[in-house]
C-alpha positions as CSV (number, residue, x, y, z in Angstrom):
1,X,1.9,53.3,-67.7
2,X,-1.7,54.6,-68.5
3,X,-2.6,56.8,-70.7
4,X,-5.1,59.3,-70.2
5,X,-6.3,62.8,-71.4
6,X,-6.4,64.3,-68.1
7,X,-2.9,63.0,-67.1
8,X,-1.2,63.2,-70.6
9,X,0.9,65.9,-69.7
10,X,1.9,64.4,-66.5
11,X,3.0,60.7,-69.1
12,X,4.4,63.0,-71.6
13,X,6.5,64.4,-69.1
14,X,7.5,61.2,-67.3
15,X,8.4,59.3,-70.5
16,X,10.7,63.0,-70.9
17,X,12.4,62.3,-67.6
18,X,12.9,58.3,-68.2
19,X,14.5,59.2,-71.4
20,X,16.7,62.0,-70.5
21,X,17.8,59.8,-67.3
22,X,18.5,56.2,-69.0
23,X,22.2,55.6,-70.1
24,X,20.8,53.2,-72.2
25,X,17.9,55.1,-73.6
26,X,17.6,53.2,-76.8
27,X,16.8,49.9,-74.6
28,X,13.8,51.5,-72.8
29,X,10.4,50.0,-74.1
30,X,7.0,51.5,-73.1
31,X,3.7,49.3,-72.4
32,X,0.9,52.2,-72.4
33,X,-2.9,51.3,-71.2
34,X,-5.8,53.4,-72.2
35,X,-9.4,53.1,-72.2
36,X,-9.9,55.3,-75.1
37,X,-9.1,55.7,-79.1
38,X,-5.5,54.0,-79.8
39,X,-4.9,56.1,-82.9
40,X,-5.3,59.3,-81.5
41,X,-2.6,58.9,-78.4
42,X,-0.5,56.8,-80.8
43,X,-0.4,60.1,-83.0
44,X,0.1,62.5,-80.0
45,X,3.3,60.0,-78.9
46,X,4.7,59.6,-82.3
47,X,4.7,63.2,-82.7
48,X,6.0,63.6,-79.2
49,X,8.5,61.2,-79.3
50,X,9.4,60.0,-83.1
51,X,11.4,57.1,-82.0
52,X,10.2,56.0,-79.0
53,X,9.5,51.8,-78.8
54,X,6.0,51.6,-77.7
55,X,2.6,49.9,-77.6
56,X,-0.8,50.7,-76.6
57,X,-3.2,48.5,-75.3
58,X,-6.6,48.9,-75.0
59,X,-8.3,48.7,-71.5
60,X,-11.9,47.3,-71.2
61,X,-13.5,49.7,-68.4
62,X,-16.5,47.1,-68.1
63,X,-14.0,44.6,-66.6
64,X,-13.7,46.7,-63.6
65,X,-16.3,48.8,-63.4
66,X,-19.2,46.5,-61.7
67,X,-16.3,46.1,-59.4
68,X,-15.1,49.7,-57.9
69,X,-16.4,51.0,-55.0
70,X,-16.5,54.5,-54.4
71,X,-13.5,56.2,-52.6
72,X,-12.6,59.3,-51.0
73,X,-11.6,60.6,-53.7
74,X,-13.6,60.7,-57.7
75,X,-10.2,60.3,-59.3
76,X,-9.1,57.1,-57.7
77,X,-12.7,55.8,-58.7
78,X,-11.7,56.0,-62.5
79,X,-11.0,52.3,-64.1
80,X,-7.7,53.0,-65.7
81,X,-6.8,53.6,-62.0
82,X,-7.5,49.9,-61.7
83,X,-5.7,48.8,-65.0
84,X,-2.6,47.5,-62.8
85,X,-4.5,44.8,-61.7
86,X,-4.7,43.7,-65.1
87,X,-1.8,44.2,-66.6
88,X,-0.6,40.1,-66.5
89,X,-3.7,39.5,-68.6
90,X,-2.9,42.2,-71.3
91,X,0.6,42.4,-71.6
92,X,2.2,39.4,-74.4
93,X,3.1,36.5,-72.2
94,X,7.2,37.2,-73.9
95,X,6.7,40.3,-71.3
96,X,8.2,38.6,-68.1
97,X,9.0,41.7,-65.6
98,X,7.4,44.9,-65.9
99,X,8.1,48.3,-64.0
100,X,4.4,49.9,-63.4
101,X,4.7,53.8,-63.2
102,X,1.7,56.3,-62.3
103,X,1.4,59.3,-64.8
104,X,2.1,61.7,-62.3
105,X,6.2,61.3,-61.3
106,X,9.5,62.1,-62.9
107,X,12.6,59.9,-62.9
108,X,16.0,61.6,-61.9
109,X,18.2,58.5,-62.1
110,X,18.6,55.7,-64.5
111,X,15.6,53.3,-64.5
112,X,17.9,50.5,-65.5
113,X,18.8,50.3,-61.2
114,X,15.0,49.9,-60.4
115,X,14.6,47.6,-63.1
116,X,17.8,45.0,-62.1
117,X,16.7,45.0,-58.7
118,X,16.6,41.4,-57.2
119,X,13.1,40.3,-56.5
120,X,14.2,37.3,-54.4
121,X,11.1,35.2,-55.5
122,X,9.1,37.7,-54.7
123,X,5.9,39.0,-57.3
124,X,6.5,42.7,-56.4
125,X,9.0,44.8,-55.4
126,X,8.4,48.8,-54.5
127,X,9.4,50.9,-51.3
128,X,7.6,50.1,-47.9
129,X,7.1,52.8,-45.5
130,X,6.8,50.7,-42.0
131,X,6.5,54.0,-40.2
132,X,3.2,54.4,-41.2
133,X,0.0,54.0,-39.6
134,X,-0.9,50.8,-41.8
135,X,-4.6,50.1,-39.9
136,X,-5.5,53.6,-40.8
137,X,-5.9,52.2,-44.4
138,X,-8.5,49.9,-43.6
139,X,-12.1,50.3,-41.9
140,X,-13.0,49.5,-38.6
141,X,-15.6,46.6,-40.3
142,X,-12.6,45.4,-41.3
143,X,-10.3,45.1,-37.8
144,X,-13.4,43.8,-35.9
145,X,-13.8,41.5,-38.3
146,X,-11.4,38.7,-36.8
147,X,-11.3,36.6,-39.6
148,X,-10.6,39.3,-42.2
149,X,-8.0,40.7,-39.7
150,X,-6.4,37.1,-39.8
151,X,-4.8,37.8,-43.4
152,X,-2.1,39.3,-41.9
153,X,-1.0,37.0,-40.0
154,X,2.7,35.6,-39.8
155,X,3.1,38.7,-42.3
156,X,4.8,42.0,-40.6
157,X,2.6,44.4,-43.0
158,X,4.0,47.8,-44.1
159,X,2.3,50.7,-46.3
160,X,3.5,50.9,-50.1
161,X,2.1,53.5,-52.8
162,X,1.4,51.3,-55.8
163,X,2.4,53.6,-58.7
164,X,5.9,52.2,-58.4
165,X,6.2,48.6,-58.7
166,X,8.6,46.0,-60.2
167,X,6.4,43.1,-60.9
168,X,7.4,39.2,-61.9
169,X,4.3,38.9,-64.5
170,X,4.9,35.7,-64.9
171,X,5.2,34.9,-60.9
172,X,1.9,36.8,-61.2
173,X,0.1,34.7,-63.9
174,X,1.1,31.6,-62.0
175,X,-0.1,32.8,-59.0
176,X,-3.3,34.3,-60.0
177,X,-2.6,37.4,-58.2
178,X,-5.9,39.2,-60.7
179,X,-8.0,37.2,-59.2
180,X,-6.5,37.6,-55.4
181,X,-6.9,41.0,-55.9
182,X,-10.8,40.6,-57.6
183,X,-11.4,38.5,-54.4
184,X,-10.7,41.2,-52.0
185,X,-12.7,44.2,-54.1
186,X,-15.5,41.5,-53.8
187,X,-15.7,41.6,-50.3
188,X,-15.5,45.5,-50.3
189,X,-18.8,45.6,-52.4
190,X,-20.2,43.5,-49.5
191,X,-18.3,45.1,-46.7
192,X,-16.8,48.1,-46.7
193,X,-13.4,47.5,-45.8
194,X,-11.6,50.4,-47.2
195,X,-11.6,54.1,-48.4
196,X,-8.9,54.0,-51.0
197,X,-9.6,53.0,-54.4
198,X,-7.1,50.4,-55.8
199,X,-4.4,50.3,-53.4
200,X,-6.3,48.3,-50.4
201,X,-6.5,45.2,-52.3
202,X,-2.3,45.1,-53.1
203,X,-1.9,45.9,-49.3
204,X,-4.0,42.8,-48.4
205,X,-2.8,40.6,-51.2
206,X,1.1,41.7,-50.8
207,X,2.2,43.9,-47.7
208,X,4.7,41.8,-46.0
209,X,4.9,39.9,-48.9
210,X,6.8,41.8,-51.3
211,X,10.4,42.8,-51.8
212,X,11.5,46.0,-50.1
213,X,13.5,48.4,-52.4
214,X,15.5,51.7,-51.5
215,X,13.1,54.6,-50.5
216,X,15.1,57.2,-53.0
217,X,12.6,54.7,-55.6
218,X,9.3,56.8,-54.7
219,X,9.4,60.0,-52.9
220,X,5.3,60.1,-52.8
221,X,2.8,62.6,-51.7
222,X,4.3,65.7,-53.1
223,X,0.6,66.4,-54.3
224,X,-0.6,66.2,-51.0
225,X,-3.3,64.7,-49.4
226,X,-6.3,63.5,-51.1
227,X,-8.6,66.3,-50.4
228,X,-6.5,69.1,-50.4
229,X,-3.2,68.6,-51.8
230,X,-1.4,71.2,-49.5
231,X,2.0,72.2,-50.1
232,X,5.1,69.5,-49.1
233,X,8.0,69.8,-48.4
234,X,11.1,66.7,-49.7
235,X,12.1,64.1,-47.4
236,X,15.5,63.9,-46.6
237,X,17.9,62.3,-48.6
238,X,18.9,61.3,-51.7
239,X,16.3,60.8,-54.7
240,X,15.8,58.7,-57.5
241,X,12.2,59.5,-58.6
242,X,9.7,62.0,-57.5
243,X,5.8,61.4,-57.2
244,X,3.1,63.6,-56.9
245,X,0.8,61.5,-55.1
246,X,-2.1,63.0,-53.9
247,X,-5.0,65.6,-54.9
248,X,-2.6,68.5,-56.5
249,X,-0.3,67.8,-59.6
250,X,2.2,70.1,-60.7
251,X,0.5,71.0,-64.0
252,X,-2.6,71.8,-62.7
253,X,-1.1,74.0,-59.8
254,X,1.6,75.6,-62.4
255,X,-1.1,76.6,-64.7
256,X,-3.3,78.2,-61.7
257,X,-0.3,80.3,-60.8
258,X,0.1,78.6,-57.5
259,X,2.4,76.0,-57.5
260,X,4.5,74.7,-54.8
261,X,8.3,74.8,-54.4
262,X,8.7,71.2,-55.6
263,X,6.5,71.6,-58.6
264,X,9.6,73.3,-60.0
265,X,11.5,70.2,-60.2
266,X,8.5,68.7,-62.3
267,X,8.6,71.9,-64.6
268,X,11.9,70.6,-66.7
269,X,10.0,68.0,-67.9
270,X,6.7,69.8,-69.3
271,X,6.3,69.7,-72.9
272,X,2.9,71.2,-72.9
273,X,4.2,74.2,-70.8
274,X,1.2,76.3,-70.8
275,X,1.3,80.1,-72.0
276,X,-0.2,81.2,-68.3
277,X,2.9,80.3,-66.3
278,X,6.9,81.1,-66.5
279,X,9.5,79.4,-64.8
280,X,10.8,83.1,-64.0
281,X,7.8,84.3,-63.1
């Protein structure tokens, strides 16, 4: 995970809800990215979480930075949005599979199922969502661009939301999937390609390439779109981890006094439960 002040709440609280979920708790082991001061956040955790089995890793922004192009939205242009990329070259090379979580999500089941998931040779695993409109995540530079529009072919493409992944880092090291991914940000400097921050590059890289796990694994978007994070409603069925992907996060919206019905099944979880808002209010 990263670790950030503006979304340290929404770690806190998923760390909370990974803890409270695990049979095995005591096995869990956390792999936090920042870009800023180590010994402050390592403070805030300890005193958080006493005996929690962690380590933070510091980020380099300038390793990214020349490289972002601006997005739809100011948050996704952030670097520690784009640490994921990197996380093969940071991690200790004993760390063999990681499971990459966004700050903004609670777990309601035991992690332990994500994490024995087979990967079947494959680098990443996460949920696809083949109903989607996958084009609409690319520009039209990009579809008329036959070339380009040749990457995906012999590959039957689907939309996945990268702040749930399993990923082989060793597969990835081997593979030099960083630089994959660099390669395509590249060409988005160039040619814009895409709107959307980080998660274009892993669609071009992986989509149709990856290994499909159960949907109850991310149930995204309860924050909404990305520029105005309406209310949503849950999808049907049953649910292992929910995700407030998207502009509005449940702290933010709690605090304001105008949350939505399923910030209330983030609101367990907050250990920095502001003074302004009640659960029974």
């Amino acid at each position: 995970m990263t670790l950030d002040a503006n979304y340290l709440r929404g770690t806190m609280a998923a760390v909370l809800s990974l803890l409270q979920h695990s049979t095995c708790p005591e096995n869990l082991s956390f792999h936090f990215l920042t870009a800023h001061s180590e010994n402050e956040l390592v403070l805030s955790i300890k005193a958080t979480f006493p005996y929690l089995k962690f380590k933070i890793y510091r980020f380099e922004s300038n390793r990214v930075r020349g490289k972002i192009s601006k997005s739809i939205r100011h948050a996704l242009d952030q670097p520690l949005n784009y640490a994921r990329i990197y996380l093969a070259d940071i991690l200790p090379h004993n760390v063999e599979r990681v499971i990459y979580l966004d700050s903004d999500l609670v777990v309601v089941d035991d992690i332990a199922k994500l994490w024995d998931v087979e990967m079947e040779n494959k680098v990443v695993a996460a949920p696809e969502y083949c109903h989607a409109n996958f084009s609409q995540y690319f520009t039209n530079a990009f579809w008329s661009d036959t070339e380009m529009a040749k990457i995906f072919s012999g590959r039957k493409p689907c939309y996945f939301n990268t702040g749930v992944m399993v990923i082989d880092v060793e597969k990835w090291r081997r593979g030099g999937y960083t630089q994959k991914l660099e390669f395509w940000m590249g060409v988005q400097k160039m040619k814009r390609i895409y709107q959307l921050g980080s998660l274009p590059p892993f669609l071009l890289v992986f989509a149709g390439e990856m290994k499909a796990v159960n949907h109850r694994w991310n149930q995204h978007g309860l924050g909404g779109d990305n520029f105005e994070g309406k209310c949503r409603t849950l999808h049907p069925g049953p649910i292992s981890l929910l995700h407030w992907s998207g502009k509005g996060k449940p702290w933010l919206r709690l605090d304001s006094r105008k949350p939505c019905v399923v910030d209330y099944l983030w609101a367990p979880y907050d250990l920095y439960r502001s003074s302004k808002h009640s659960l029974d209010e």
